[in-house]
C-alpha positions as CSV (number, residue, x, y, z in Angstrom):
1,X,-88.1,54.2,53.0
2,X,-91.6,56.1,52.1
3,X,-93.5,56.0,49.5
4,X,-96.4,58.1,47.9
5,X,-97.9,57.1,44.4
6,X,-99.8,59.9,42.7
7,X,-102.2,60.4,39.6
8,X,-101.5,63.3,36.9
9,X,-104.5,63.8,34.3
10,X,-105.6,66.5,32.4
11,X,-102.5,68.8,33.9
12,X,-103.3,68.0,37.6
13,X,-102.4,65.6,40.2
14,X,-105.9,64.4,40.9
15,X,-105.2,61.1,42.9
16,X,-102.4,60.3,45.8
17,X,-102.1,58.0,47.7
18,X,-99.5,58.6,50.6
19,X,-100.2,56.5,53.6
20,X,-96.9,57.2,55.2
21,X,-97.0,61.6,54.9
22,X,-94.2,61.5,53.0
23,X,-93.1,65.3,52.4
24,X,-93.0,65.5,48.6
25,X,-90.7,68.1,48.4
26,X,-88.3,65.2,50.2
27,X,-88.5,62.7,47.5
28,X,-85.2,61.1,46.5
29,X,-86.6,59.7,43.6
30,X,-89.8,59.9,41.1
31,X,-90.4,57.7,38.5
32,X,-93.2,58.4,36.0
33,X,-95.7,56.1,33.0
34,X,-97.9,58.1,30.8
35,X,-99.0,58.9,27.8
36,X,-97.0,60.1,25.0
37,X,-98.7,63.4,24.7
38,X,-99.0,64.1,28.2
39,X,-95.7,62.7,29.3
40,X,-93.7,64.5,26.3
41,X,-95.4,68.1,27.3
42,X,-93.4,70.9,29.2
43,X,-96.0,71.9,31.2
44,X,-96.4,68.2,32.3
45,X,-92.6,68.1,33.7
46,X,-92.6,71.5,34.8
47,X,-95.5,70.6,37.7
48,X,-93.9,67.7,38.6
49,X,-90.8,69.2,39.2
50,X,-92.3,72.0,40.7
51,X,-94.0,69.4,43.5
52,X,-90.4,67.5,44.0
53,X,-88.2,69.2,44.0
54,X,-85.4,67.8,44.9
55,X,-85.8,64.4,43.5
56,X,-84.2,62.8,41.0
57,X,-87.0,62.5,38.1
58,X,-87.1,59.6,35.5
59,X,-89.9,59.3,33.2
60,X,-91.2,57.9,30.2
61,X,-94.2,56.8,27.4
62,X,-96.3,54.1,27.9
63,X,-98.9,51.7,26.7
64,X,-101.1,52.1,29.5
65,X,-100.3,53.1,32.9
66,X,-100.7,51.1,36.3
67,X,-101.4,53.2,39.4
68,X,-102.2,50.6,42.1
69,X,-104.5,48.1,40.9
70,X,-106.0,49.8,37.9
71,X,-104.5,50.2,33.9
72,X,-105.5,53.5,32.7
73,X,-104.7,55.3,29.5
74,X,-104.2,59.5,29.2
75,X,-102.7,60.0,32.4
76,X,-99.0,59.8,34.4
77,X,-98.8,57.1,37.1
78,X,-96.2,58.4,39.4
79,X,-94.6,56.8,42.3
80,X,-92.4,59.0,44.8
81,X,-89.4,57.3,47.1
82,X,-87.7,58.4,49.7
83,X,-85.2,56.2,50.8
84,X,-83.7,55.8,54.5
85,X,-80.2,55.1,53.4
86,X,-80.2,54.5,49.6
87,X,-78.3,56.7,47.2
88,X,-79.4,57.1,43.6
89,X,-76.9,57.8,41.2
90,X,-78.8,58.4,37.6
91,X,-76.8,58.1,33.7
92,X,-78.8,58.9,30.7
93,X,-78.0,58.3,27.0
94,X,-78.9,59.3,23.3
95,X,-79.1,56.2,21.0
96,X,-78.3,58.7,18.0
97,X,-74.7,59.4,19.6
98,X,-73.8,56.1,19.1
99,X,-72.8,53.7,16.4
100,X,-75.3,50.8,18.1
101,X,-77.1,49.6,20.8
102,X,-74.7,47.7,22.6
103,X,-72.3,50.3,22.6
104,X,-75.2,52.6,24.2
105,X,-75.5,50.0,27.2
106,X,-72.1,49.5,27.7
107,X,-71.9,53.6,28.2
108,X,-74.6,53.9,30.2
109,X,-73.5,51.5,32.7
110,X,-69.6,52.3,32.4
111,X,-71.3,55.6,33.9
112,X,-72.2,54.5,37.1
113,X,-69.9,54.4,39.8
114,X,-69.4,50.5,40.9
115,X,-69.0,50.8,44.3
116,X,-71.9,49.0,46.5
117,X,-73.9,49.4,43.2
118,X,-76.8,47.1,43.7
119,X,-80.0,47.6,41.2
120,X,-79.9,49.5,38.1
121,X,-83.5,50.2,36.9
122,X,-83.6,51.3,32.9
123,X,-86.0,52.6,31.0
124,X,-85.2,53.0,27.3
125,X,-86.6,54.4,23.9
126,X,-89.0,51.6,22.4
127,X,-88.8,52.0,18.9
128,X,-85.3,53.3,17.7
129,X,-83.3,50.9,20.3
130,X,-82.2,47.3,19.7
131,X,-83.6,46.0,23.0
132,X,-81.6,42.7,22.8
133,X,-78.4,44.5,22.2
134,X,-78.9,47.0,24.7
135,X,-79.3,44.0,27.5
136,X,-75.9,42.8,25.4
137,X,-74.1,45.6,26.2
138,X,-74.9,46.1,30.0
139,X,-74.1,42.5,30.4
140,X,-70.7,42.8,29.6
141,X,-69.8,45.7,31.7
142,X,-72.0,44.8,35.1
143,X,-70.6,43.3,37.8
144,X,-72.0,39.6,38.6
145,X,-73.5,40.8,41.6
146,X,-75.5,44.0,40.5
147,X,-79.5,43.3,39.3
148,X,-80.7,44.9,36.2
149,X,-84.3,45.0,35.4
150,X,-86.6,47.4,33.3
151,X,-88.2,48.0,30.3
152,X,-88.6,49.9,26.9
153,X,-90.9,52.5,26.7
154,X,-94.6,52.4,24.9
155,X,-96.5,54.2,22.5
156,X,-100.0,52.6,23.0
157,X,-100.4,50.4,19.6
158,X,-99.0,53.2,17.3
159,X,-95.7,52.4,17.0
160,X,-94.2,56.2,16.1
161,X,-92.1,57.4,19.0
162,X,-91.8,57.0,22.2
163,X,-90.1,59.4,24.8
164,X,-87.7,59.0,27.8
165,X,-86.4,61.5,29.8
166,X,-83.8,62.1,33.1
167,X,-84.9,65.0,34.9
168,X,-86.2,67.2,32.1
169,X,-88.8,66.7,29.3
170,X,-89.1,63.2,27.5
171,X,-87.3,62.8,24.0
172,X,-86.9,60.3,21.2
173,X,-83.7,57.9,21.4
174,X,-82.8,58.7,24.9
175,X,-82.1,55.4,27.9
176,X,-82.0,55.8,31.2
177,X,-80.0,54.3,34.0
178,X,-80.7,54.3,37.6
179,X,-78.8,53.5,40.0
180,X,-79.7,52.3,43.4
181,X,-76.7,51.9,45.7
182,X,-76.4,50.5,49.5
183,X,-76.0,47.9,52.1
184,X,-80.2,48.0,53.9
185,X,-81.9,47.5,49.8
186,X,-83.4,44.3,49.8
187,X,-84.2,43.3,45.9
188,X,-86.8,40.8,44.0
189,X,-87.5,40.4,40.4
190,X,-90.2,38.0,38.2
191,X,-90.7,37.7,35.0
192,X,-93.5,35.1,33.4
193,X,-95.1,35.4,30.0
194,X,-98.2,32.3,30.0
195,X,-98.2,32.2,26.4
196,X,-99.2,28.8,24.5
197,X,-96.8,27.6,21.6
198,X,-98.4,25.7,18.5
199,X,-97.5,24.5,15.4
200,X,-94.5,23.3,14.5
201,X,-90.7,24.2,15.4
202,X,-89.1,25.6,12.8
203,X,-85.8,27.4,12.3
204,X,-84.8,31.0,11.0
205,X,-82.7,30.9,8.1
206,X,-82.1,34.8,7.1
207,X,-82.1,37.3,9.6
208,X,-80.0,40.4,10.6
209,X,-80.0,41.1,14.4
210,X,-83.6,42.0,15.3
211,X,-84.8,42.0,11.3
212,X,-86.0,38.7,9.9
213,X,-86.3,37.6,6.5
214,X,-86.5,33.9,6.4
215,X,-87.9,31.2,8.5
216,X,-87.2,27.3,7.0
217,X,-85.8,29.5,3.9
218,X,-90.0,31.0,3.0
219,X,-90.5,34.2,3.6
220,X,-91.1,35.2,6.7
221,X,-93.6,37.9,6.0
222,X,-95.6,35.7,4.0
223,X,-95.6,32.7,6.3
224,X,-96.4,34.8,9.3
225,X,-99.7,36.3,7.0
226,X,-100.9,32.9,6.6
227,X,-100.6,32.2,10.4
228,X,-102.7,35.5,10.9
229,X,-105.4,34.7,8.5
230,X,-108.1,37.8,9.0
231,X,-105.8,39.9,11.0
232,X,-103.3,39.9,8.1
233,X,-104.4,43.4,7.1
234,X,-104.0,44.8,11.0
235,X,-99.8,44.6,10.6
236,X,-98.2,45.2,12.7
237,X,-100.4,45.7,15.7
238,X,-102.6,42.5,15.1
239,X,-98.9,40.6,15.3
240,X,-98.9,41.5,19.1
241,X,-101.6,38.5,19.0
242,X,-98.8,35.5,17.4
243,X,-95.4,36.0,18.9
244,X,-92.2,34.1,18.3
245,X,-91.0,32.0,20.8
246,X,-86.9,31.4,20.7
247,X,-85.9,28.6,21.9
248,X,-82.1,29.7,23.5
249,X,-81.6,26.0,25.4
250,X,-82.9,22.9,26.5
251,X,-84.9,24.9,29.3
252,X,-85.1,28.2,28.5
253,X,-86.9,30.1,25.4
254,X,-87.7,34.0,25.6
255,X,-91.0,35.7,23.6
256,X,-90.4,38.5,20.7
257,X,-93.2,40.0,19.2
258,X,-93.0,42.3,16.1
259,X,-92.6,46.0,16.0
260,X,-92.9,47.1,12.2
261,X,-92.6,45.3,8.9
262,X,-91.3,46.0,5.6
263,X,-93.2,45.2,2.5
264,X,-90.5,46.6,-0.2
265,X,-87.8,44.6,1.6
266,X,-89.9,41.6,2.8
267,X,-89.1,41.5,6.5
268,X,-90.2,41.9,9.9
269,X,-88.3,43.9,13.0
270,X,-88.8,42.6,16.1
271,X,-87.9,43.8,19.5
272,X,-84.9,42.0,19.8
273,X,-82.7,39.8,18.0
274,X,-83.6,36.5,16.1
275,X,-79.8,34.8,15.8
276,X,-79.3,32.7,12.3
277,X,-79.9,29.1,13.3
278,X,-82.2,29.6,16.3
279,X,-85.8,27.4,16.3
280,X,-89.1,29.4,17.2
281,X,-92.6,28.1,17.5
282,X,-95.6,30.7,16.7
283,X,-97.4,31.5,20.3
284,X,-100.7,32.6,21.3
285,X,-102.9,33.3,23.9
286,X,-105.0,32.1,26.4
287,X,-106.7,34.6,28.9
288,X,-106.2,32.3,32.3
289,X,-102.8,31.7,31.5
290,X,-102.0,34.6,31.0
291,X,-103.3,36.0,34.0
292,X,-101.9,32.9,36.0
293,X,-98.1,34.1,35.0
294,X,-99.1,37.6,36.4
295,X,-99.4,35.8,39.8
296,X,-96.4,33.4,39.3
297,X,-94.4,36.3,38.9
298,X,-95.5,37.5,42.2
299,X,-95.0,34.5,43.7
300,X,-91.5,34.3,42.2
301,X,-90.6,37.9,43.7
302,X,-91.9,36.6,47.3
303,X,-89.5,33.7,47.3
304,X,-86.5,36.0,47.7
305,X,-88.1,39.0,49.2
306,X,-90.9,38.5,51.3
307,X,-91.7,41.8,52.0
308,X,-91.4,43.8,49.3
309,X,-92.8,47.3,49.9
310,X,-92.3,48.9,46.0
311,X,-93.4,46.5,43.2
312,X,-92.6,47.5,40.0
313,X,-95.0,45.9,37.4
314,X,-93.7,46.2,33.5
315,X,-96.2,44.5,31.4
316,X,-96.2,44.1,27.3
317,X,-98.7,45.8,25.2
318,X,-99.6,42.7,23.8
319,X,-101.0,41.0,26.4
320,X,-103.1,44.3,27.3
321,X,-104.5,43.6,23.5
322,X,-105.5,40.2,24.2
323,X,-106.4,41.0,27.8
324,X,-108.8,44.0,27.0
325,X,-111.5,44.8,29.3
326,X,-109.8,42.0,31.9
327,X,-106.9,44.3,31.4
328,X,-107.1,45.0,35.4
329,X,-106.7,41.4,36.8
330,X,-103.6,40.7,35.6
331,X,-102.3,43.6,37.8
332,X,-105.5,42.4,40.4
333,X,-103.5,39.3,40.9
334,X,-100.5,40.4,41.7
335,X,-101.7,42.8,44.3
336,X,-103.8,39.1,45.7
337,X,-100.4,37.8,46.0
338,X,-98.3,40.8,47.5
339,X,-101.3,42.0,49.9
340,X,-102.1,45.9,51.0
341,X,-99.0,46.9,52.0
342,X,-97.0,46.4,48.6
343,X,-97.4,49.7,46.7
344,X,-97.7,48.6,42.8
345,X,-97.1,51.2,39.9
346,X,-95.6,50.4,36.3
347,X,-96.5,50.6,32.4
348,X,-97.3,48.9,29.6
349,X,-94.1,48.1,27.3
350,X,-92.6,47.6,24.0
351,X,-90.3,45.1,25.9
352,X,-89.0,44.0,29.4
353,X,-85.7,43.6,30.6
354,X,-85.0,41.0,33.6
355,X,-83.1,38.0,33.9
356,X,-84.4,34.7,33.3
357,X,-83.3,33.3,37.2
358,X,-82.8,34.9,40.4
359,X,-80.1,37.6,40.0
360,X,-78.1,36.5,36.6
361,X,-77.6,38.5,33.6
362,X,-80.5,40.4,32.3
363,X,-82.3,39.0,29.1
364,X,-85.0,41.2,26.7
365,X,-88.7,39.7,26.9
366,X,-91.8,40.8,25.2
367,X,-95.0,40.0,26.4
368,X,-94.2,39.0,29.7
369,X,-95.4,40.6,33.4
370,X,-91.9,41.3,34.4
371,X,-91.9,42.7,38.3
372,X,-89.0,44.3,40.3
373,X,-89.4,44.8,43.9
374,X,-87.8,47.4,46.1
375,X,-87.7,47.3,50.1
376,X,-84.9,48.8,52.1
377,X,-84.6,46.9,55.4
378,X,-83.6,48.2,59.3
């Protein structure tokens, strides 16, 4: 397995790193972060297929791109693989050719052949898909055995569109699947958010799937302005700062932050669902912790891999809000952990997909640091 991560800016590749001389026009795989713009342009595509040629290309928007151990913004952070013995087998799917998001999971991974299938990396549209019932839908059809990790693609703090795209230019609506089949792949994933909940727990009492009207039978909108106070007016970016926390058991809670809100119809659509009945607490953040779950993460992946040679570092957009100019050691810390010879690339997100513990079924996060690593072994 080689590995080469390169830098595209102003429509040139103007940084590589490829320790290993890996022939480029041998790539099996490329997998791409940037921004919208750039990412969604012909020309952009056209060059890097034009440079690997043979691979298999999977690409999308971001929030902010990680190449190594920097975030950066206006460029495409790509990472090239070339696997030993590895086979990729790649699905792809249009949320506007189905009737809902869990349908589109089910199809994507019904698509893939089973056989010796151990990883399925995904990269979906951010705004127009139901992350939570996208994870639904793959869940049903996986086998218990077979990893699923990922993420929903960004659109810095705009919220518009975001793009996806399976060897040809990014679109709107599309989700990718790819498959990573064999025997020698040796997998890790981690996922920690470091958010602090306060206030107290209360329970949504109206809600439709990922839209939420009521919380202790208030409005929802309204209650969540008080909570913001000055950043009231900043809706819906300034709610990246307050998430919900869901409680789904005893142990276990998972973080959903708001994408849009509705003032006519009084509600709020978040990045995956808010089930009737379910208690939340209001979150927010504290730098150190933050950048502590970053590590843990890390840490995490090392426990069942320790030597991973691909990390894959999804992050939320939220957390590179509240992080701003420390933006960098959040992704710093994860390289302290892994060391020099883990190669790290990855994005910024509107939502990541992993499971909660080692290897079970894959849940939707939001503002987590959500890490999959990728090694293939002798």
């Amino acid at each position: 397995m080689k590995i080469a991560s390169i830098l595209y800016k102003e429509n040139d590749f103007q940084r590589k790193k490829n320790d290993e001389n890996l022939n480029f026009a041998d790539a099996d795989l490329v997998l791409g972060f940037g921004n919208c713009e750039l990412i969604s342009l012909p020309k952009s595509f056209n060059d890097i297929k034009e440079k690997f040629s043979k691979a298999q290309i999977a690409m999308c928007s971001s929030a902010g791109e990680i190449f190594s151990t920097e975030v950066l913004d206006d460029s495409i952070s790509l990472v090239a693989i070339q696997f030993s013995s590895t086979q990729i087998m790649t699905s792809d799917v249009n949320i506007d050719d189905h009737d809902s998001s869990f349908k589109a999971g089910v199809h994507l991974i019904d698509s893939l052949p089973k056989d010796d299938l151990k990883l399925v990396f995904v990269l979906s549209d951010g705004g127009k898909v139901n992350g939570s019932e996208l994870v639904k839908g793959m869940n049903s059809v996986k086998s218990e055995e077979v990893l699923i990790t990922g993420g929903l693609a960004g659109d810095g703090t705009r919220f518009e569109k975001t793009f996806v795209g399976l060897n040809g230019i990014p679109q709107v609506g599309k989700i990718v699947a790819i498959g990573f089949y064999g025997d020698k792949l040796q997998l890790s994933h981690g996922s920690i958010g470091g958010w602090e909940s306060f206030g107290l727990k209360r329970t949504i009492t109206k809600s439709k799937e990922n839209v939420l009207y009521k919380i202790d039978n208030e409005n929802a909108l309204d209650l969540y302005k008080s909570y913001l106070g000055k950043y009231a007016d900043e809706l819906p970016g300034s709610a990246l700062l307050f998430p919900l926390s869901i409680k789904l058991n005893e142990e276990q809670s998972i973080v959903r932050t708001i994408l849009s809100i509705d003032e006519k119809n009084q509600s709020m659509t978040f990045a995956g669902d808010l089930p009737e009945g379910s208690q939340v607490r209001f979150m927010k953040a504290n730098f150190d912790r933050l950048i502590d779950a970053a590590s843990d993460a890390a840490s995490n992946c090392l426990e069942m891999n320790n030597n991973p040679k691909l990390a894959l570092l999804i992050s939320c957009v939220g957390r590179k809000i509240i992080l701003g100019n420390r933006i960098d050691e959040e992704v710093e810390a994860v390289s302290e952990v892994f060391g020099r010879n883990t190669t790290l690339t990855g994005f910024y997100s509107y939502g990541e997909i992993s499971p909660l513990k080692p290897m079970e079924n894959c849940e939707l996060h939001n503002q987590t640091m959500t890490i999959t690593c990728i090694n293939e072994i002798d």
